[in-house]
mmJSON file of the N, C-alpha and C atoms, coordinates in Angstrom:
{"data_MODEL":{"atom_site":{
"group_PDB":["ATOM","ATOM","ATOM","ATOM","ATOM","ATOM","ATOM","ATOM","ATOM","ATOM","ATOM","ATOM","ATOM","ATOM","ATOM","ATOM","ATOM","ATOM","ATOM","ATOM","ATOM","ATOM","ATOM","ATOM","ATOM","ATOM","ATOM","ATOM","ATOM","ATOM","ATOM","ATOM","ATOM","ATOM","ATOM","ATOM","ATOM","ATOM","ATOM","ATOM","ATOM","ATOM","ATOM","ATOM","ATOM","ATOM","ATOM","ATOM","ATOM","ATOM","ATOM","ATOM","ATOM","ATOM","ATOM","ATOM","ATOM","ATOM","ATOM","ATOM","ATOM","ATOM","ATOM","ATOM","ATOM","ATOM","ATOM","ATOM","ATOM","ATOM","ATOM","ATOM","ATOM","ATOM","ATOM","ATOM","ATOM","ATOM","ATOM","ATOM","ATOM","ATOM","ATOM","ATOM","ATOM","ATOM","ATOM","ATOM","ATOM","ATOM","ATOM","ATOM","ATOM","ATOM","ATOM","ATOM","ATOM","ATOM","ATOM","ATOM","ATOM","ATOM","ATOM","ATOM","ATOM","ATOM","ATOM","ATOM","ATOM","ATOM","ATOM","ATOM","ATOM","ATOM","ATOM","ATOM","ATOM","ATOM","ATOM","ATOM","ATOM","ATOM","ATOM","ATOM","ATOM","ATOM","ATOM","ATOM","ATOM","ATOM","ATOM","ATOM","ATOM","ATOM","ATOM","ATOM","ATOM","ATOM","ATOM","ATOM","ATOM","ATOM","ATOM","ATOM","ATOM","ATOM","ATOM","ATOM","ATOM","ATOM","ATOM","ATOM","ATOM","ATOM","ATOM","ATOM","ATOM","ATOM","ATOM","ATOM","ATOM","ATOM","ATOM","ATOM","ATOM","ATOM","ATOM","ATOM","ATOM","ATOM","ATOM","ATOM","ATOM","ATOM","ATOM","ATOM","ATOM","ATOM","ATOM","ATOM","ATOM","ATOM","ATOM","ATOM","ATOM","ATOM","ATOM","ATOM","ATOM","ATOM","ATOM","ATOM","ATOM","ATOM","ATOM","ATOM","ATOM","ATOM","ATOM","ATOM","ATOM","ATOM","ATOM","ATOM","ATOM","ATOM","ATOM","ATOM","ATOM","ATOM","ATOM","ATOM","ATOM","ATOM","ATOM","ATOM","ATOM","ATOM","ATOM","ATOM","ATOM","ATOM","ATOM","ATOM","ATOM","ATOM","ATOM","ATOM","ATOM","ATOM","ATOM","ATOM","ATOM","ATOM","ATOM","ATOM","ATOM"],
"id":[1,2,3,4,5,6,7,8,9,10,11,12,13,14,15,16,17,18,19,20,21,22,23,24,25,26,27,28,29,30,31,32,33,34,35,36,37,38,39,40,41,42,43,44,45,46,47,48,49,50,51,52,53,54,55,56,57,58,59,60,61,62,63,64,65,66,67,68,69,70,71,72,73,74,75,76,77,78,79,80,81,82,83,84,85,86,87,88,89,90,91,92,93,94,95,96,97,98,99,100,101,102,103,104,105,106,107,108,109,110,111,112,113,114,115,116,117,118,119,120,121,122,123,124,125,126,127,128,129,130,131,132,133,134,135,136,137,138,139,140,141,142,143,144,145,146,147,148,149,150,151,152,153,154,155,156,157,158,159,160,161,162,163,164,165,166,167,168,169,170,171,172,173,174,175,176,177,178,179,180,181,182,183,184,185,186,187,188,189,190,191,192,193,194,195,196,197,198,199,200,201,202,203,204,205,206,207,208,209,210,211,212,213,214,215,216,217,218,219,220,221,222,223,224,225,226,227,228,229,230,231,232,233,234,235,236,237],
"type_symbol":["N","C","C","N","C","C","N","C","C","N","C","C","N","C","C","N","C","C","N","C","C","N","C","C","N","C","C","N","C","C","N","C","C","N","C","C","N","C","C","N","C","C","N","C","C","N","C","C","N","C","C","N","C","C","N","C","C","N","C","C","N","C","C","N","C","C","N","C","C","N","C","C","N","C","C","N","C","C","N","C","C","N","C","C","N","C","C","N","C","C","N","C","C","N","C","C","N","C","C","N","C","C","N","C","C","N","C","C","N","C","C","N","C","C","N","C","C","N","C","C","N","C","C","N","C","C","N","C","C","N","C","C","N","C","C","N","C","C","N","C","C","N","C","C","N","C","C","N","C","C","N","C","C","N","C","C","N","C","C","N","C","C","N","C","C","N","C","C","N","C","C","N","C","C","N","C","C","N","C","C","N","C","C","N","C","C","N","C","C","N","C","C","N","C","C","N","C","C","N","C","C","N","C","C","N","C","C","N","C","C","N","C","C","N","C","C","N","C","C","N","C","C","N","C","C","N","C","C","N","C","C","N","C","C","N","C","C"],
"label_atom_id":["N","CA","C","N","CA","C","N","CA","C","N","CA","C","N","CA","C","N","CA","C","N","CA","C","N","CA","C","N","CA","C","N","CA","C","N","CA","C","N","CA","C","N","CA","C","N","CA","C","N","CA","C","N","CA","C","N","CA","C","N","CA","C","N","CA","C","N","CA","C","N","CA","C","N","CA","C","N","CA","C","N","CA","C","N","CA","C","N","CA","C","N","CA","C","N","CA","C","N","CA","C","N","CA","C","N","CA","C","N","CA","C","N","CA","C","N","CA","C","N","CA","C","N","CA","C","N","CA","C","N","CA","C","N","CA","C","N","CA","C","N","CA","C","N","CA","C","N","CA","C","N","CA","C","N","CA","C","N","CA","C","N","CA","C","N","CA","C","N","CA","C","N","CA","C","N","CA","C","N","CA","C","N","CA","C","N","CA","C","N","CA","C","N","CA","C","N","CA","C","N","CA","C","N","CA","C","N","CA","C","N","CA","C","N","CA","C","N","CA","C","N","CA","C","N","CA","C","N","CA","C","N","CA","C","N","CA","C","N","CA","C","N","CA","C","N","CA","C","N","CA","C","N","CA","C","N","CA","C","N","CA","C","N","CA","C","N","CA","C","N","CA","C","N","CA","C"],
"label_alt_id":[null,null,null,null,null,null,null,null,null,null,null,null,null,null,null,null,null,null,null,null,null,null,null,null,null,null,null,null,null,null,null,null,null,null,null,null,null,null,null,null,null,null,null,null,null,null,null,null,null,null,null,null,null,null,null,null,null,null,null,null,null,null,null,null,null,null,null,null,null,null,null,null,null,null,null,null,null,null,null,null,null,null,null,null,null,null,null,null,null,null,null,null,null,null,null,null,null,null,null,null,null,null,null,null,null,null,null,null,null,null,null,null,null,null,null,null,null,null,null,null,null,null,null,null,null,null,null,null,null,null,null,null,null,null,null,null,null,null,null,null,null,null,null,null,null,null,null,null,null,null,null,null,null,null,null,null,null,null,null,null,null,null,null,null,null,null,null,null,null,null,null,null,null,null,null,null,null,null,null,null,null,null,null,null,null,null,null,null,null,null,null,null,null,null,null,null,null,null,null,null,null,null,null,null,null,null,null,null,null,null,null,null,null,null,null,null,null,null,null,null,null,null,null,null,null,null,null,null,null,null,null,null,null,null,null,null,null],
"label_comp_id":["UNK","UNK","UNK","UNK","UNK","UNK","UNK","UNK","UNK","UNK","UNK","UNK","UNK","UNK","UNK","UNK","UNK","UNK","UNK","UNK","UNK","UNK","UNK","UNK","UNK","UNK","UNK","UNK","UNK","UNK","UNK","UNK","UNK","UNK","UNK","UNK","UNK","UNK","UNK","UNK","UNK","UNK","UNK","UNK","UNK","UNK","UNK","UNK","UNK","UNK","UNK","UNK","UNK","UNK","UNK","UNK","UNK","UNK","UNK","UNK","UNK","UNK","UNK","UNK","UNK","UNK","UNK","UNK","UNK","UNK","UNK","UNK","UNK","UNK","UNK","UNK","UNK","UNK","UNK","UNK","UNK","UNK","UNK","UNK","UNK","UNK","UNK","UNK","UNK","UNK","UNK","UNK","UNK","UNK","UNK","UNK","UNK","UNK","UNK","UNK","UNK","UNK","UNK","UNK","UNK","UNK","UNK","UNK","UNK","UNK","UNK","UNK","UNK","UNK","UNK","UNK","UNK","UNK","UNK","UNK","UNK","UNK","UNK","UNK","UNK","UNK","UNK","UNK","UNK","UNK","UNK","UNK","UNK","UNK","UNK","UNK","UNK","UNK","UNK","UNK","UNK","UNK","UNK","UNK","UNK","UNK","UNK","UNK","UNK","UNK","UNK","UNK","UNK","UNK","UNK","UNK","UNK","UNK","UNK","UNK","UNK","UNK","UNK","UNK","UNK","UNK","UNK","UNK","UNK","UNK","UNK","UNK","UNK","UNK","UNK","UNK","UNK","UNK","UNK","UNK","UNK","UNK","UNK","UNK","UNK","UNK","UNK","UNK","UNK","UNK","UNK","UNK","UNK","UNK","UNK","UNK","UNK","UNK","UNK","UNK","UNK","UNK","UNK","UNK","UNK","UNK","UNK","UNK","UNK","UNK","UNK","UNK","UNK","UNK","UNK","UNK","UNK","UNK","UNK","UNK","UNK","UNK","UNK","UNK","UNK","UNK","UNK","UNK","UNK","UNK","UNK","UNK","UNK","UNK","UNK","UNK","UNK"],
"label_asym_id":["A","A","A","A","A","A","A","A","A","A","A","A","A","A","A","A","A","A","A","A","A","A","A","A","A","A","A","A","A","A","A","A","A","A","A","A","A","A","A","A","A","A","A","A","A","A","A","A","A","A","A","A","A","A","A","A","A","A","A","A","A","A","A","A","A","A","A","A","A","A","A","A","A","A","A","A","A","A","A","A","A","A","A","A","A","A","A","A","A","A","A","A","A","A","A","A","A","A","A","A","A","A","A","A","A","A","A","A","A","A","A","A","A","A","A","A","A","A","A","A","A","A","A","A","A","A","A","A","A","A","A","A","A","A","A","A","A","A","A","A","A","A","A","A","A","A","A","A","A","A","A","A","A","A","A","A","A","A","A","A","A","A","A","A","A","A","A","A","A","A","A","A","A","A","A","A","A","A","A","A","A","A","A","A","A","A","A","A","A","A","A","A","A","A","A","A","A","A","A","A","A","A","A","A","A","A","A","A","A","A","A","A","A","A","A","A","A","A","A","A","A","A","A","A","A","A","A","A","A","A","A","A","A","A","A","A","A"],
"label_entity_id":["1","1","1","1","1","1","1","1","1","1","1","1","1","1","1","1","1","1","1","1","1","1","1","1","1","1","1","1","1","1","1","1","1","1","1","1","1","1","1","1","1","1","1","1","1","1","1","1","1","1","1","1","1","1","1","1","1","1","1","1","1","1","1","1","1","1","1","1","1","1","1","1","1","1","1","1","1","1","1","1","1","1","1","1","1","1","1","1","1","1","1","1","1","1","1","1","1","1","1","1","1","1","1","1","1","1","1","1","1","1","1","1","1","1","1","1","1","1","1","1","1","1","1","1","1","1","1","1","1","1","1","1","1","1","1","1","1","1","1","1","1","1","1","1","1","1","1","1","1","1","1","1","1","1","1","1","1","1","1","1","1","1","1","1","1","1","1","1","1","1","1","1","1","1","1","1","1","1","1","1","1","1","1","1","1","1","1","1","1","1","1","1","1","1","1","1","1","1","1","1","1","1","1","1","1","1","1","1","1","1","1","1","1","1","1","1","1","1","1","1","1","1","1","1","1","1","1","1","1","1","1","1","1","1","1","1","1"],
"label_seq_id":[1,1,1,2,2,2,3,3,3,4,4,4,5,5,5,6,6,6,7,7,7,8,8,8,9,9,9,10,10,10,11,11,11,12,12,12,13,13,13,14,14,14,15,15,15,16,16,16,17,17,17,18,18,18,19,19,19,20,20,20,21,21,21,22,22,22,23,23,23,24,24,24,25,25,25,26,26,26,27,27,27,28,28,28,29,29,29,30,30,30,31,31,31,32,32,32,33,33,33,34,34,34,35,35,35,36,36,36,37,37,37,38,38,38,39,39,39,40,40,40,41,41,41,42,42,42,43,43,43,44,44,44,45,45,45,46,46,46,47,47,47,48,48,48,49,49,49,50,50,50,51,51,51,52,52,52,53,53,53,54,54,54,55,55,55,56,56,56,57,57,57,58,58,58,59,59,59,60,60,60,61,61,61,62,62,62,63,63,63,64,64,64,65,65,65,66,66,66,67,67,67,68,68,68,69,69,69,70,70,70,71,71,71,72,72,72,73,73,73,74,74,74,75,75,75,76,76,76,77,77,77,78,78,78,79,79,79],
"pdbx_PDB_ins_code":[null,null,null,null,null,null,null,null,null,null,null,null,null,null,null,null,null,null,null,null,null,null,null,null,null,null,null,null,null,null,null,null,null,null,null,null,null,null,null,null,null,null,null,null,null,null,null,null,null,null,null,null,null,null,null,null,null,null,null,null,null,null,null,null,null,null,null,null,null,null,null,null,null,null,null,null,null,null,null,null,null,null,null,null,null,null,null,null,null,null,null,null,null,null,null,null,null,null,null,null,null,null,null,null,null,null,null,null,null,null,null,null,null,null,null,null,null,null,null,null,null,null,null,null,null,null,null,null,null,null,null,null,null,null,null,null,null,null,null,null,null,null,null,null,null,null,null,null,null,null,null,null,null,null,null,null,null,null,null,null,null,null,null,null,null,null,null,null,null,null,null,null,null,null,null,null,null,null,null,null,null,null,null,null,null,null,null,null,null,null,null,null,null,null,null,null,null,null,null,null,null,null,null,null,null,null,null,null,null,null,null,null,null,null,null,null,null,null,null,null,null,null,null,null,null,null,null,null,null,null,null,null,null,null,null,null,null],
"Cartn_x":[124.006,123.196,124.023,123.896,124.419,123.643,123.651,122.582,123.843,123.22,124.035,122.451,123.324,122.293,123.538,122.196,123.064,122.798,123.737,123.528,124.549,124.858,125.934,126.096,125.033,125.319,124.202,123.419,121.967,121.32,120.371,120.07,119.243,118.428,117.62,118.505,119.966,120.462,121.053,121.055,122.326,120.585,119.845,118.514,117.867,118.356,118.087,118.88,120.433,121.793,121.232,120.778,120.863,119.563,118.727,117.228,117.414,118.112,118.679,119.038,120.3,121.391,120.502,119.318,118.4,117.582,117.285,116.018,116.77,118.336,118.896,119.262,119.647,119.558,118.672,117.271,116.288,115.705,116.301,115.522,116.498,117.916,119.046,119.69,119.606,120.101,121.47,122.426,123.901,123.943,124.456,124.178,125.683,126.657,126.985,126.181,126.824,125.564,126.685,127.042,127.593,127.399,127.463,126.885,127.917,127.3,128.014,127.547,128.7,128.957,129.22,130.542,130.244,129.666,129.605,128.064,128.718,129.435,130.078,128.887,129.252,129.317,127.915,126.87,125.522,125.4,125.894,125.092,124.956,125.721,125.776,124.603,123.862,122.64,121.667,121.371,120.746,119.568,119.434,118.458,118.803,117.945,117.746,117.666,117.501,117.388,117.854,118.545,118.591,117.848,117.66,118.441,118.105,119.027,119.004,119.324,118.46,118.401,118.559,119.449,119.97,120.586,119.36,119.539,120.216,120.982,121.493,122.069,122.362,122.231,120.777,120.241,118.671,118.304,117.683,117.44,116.38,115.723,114.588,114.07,114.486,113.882,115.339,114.178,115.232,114.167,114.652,114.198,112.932,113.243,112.312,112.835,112.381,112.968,111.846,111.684,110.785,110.687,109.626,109.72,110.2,110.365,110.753,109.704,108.734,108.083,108.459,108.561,108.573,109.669,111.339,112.347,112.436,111.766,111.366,111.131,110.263,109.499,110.676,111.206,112.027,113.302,113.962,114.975,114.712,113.148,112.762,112.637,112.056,111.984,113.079,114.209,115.87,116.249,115.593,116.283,115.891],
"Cartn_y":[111.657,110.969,110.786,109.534,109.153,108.92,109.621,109.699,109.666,108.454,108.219,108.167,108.646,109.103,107.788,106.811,105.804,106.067,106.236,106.273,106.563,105.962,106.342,107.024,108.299,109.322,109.799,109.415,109.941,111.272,111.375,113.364,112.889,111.995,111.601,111.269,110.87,110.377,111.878,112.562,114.502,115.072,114.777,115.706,115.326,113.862,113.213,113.692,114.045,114.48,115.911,117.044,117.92,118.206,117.434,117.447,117.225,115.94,115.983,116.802,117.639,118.871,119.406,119.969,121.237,121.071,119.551,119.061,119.372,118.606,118.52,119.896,120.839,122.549,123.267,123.066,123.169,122.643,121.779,120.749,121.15,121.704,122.433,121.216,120.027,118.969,118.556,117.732,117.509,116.158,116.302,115.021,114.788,113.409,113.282,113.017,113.467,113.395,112.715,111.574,110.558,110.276,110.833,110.36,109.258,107.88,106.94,106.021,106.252,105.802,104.793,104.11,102.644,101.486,101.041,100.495,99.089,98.47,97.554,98.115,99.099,99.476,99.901,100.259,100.132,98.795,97.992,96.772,96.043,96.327,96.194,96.224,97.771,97.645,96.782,95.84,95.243,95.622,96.911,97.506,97.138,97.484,96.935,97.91,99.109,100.62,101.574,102.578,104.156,104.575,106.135,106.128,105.719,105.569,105.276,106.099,106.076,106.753,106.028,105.89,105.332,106.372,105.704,106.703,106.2,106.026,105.16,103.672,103.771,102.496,101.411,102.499,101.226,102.05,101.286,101.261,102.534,103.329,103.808,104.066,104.401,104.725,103.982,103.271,102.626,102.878,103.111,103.16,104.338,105.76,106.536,107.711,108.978,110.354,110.951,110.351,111.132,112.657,113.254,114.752,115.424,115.825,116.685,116.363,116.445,115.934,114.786,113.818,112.159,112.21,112.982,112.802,113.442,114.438,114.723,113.825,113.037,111.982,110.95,110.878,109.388,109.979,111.053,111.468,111.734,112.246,112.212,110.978,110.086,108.791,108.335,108.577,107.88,109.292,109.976,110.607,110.128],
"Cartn_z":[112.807,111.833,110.564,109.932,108.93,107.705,106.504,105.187,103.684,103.148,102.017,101.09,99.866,98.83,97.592,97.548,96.319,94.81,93.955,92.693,91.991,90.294,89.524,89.341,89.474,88.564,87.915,87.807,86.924,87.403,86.783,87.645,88.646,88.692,89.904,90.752,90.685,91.989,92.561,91.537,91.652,92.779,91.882,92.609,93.953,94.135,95.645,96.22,96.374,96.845,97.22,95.999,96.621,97.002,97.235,97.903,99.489,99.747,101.169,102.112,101.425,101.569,102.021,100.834,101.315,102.825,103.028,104.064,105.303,105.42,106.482,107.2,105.988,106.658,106.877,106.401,107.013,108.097,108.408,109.721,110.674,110.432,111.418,111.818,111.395,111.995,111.884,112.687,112.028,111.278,110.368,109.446,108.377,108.466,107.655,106.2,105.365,103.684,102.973,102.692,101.533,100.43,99.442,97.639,97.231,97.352,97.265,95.604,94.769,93.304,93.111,93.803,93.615,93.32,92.732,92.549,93.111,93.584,94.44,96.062,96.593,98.023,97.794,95.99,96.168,96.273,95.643,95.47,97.081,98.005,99.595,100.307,99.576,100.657,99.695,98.822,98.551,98.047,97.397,96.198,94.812,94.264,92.633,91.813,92.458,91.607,92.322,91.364,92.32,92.118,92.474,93.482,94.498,95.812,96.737,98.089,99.302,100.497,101.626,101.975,103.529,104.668,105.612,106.837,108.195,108.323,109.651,109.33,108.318,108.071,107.449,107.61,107.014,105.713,104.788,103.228,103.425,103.296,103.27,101.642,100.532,99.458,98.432,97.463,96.76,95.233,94.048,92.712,92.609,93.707,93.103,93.569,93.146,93.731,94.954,96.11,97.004,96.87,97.531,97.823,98.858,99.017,100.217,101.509,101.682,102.931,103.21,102.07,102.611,103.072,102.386,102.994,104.375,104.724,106.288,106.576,106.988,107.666,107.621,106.748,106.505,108.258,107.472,108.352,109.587,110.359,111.192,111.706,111.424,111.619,112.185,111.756,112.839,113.725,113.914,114.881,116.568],
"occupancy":[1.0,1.0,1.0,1.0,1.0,1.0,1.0,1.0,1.0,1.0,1.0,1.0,1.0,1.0,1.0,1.0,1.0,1.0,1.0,1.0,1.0,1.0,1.0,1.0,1.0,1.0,1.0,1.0,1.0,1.0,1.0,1.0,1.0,1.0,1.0,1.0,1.0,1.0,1.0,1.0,1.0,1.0,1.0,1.0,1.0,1.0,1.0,1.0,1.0,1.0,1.0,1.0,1.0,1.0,1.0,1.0,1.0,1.0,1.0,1.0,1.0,1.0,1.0,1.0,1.0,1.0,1.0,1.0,1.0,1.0,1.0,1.0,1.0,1.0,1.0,1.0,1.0,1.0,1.0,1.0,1.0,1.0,1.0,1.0,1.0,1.0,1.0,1.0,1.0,1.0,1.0,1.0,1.0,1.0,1.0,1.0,1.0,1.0,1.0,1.0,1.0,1.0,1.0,1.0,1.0,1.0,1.0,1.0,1.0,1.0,1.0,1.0,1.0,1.0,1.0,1.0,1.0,1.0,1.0,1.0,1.0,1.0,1.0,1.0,1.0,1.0,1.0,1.0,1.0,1.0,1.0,1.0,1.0,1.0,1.0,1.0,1.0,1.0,1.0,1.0,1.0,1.0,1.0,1.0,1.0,1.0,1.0,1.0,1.0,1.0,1.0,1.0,1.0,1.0,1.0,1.0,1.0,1.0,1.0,1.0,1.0,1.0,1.0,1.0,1.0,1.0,1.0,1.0,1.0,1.0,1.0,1.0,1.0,1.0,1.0,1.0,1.0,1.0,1.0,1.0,1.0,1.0,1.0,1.0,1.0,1.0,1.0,1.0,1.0,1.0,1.0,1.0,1.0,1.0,1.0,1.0,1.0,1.0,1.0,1.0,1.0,1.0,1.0,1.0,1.0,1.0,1.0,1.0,1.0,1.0,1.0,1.0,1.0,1.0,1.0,1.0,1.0,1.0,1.0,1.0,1.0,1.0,1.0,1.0,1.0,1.0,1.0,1.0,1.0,1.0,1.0,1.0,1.0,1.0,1.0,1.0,1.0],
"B_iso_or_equiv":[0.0,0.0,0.0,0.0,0.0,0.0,0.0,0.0,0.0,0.0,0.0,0.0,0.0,0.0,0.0,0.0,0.0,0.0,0.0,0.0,0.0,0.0,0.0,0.0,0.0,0.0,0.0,0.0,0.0,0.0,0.0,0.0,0.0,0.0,0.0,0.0,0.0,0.0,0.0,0.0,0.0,0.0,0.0,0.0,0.0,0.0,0.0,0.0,0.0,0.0,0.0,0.0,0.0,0.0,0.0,0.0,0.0,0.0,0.0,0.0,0.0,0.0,0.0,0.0,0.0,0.0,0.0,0.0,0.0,0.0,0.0,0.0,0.0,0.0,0.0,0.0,0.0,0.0,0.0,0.0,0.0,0.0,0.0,0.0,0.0,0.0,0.0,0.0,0.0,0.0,0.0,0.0,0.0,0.0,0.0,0.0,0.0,0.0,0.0,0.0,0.0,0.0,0.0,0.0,0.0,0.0,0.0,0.0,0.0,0.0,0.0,0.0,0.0,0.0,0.0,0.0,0.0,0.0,0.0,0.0,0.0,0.0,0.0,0.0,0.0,0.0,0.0,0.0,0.0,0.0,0.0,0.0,0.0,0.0,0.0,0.0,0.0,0.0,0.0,0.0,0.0,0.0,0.0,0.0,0.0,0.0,0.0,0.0,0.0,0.0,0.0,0.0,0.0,0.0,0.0,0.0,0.0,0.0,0.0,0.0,0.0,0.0,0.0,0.0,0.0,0.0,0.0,0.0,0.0,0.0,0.0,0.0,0.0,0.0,0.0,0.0,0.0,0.0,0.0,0.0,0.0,0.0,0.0,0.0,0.0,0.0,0.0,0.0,0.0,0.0,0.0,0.0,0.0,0.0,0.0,0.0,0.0,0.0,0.0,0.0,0.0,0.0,0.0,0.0,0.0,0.0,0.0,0.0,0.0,0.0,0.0,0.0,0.0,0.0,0.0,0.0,0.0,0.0,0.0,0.0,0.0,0.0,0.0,0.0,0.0,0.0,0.0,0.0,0.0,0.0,0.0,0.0,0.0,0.0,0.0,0.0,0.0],
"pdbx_formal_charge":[null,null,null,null,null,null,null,null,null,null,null,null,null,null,null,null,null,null,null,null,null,null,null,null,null,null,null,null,null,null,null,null,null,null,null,null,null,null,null,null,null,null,null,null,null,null,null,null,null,null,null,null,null,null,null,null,null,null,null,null,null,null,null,null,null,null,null,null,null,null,null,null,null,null,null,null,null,null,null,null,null,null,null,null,null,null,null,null,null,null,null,null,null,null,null,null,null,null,null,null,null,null,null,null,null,null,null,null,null,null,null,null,null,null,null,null,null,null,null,null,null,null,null,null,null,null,null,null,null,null,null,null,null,null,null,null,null,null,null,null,null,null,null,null,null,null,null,null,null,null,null,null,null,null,null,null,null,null,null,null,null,null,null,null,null,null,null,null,null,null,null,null,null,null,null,null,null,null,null,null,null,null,null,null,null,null,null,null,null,null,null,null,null,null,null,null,null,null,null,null,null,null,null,null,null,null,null,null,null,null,null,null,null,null,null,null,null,null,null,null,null,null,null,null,null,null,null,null,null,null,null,null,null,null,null,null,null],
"auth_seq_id":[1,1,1,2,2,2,3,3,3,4,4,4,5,5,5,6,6,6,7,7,7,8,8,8,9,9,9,10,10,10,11,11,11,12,12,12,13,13,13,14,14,14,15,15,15,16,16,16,17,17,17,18,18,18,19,19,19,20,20,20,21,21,21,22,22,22,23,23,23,24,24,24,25,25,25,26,26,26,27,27,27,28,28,28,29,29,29,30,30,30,31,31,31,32,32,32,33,33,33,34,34,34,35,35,35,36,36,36,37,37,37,38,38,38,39,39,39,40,40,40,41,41,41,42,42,42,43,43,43,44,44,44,45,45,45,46,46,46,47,47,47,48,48,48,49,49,49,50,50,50,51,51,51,52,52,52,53,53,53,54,54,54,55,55,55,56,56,56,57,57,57,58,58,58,59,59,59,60,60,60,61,61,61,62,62,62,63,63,63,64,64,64,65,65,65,66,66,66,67,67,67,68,68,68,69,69,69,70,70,70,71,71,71,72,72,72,73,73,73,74,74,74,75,75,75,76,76,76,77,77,77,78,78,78,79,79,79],
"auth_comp_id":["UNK","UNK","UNK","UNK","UNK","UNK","UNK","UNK","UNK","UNK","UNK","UNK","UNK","UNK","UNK","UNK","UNK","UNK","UNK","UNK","UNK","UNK","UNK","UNK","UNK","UNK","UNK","UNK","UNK","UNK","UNK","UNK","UNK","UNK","UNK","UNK","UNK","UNK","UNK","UNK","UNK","UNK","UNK","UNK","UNK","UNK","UNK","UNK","UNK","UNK","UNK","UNK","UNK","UNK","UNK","UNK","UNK","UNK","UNK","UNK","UNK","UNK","UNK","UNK","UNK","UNK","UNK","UNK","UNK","UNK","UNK","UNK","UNK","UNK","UNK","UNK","UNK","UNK","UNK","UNK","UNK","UNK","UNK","UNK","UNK","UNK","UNK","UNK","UNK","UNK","UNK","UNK","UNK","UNK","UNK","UNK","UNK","UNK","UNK","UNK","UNK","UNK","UNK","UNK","UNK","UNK","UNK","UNK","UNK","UNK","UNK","UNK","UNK","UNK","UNK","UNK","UNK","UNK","UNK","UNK","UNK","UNK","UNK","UNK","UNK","UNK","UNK","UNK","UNK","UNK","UNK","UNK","UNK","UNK","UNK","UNK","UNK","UNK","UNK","UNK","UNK","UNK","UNK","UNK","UNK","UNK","UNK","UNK","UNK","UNK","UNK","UNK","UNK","UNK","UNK","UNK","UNK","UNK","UNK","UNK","UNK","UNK","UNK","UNK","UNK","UNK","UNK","UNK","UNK","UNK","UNK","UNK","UNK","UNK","UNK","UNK","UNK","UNK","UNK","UNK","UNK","UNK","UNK","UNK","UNK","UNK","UNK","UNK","UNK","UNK","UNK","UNK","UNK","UNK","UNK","UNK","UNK","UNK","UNK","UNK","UNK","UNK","UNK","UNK","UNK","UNK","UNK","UNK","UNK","UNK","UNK","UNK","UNK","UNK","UNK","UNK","UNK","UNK","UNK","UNK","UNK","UNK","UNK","UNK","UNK","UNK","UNK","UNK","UNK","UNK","UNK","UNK","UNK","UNK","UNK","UNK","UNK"],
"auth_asym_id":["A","A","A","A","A","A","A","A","A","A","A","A","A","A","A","A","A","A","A","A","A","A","A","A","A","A","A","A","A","A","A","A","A","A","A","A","A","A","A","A","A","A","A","A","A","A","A","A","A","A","A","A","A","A","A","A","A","A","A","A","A","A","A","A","A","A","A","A","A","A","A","A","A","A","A","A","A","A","A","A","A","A","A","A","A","A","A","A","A","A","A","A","A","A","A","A","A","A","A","A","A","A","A","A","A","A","A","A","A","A","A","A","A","A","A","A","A","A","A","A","A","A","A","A","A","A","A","A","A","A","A","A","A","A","A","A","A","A","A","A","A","A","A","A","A","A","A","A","A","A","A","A","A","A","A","A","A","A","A","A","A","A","A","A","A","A","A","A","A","A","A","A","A","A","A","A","A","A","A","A","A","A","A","A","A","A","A","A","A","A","A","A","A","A","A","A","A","A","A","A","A","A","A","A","A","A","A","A","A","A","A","A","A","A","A","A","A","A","A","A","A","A","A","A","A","A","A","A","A","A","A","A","A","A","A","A","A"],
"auth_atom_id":["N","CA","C","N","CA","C","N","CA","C","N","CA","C","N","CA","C","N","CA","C","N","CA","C","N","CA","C","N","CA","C","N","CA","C","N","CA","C","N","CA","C","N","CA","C","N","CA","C","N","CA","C","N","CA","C","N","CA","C","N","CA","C","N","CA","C","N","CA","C","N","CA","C","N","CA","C","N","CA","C","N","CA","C","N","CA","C","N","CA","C","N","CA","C","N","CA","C","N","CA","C","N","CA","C","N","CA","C","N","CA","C","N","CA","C","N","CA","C","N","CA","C","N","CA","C","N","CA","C","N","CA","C","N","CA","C","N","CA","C","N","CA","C","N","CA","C","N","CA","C","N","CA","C","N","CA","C","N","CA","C","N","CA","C","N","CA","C","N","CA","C","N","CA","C","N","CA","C","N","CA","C","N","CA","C","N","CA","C","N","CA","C","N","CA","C","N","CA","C","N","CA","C","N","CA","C","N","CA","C","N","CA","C","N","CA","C","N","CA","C","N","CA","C","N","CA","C","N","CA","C","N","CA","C","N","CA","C","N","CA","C","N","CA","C","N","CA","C","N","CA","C","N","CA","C","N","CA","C","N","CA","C","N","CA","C","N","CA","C","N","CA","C","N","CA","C"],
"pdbx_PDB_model_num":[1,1,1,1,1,1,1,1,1,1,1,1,1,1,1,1,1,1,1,1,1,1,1,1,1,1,1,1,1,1,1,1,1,1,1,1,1,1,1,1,1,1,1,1,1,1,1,1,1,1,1,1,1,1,1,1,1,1,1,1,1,1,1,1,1,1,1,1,1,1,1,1,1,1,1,1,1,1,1,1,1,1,1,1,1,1,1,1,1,1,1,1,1,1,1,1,1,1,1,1,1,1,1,1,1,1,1,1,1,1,1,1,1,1,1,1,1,1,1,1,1,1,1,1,1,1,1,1,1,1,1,1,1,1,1,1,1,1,1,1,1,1,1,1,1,1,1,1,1,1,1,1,1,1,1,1,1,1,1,1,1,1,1,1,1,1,1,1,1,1,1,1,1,1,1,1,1,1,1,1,1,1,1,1,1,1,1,1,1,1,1,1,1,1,1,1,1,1,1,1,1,1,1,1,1,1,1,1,1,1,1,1,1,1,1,1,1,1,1,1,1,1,1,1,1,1,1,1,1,1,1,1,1,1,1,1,1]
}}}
């Protein structure tokens, strides 16, 4: 599984990053985790806000900090 967490830098994008970290070792799952800065290689997946959550390749959360359940569900969702 592939999970990129998009953002410049702001604490909502640091607190999505290590919100992930926490979900994916709790869920025991193997997961590359990408914190991708660029804002070239954000502007790619075609959001308008960070941060940003891409799971496999598909957009799932763009311009808000989910919680921890939703990011379950999201990451469950591509497995």
């Amino acid at each position: 599984m592939e999970i990129k967490v998009l953002g410049t830098g702001c604490a909502k994008c640091k607190t999505l990053e290590k919100i992930v970290r926490e979900v994916v070792s709790e869920m025991g799952i193997s997961a590359d985790i990408e914190k991708v800065t660029d804002i070239n290689e954000i502007m790619e997946f075609n959001i308008l806000m960070t941060p940003g959550l891409v799971v496999n390749g598909n957009v799932k959360v763009s311009g808000k900090l989910p919680g921890k359940d939703e990011i379950k569900k999201l990451i469950d969702s591509e497995r």
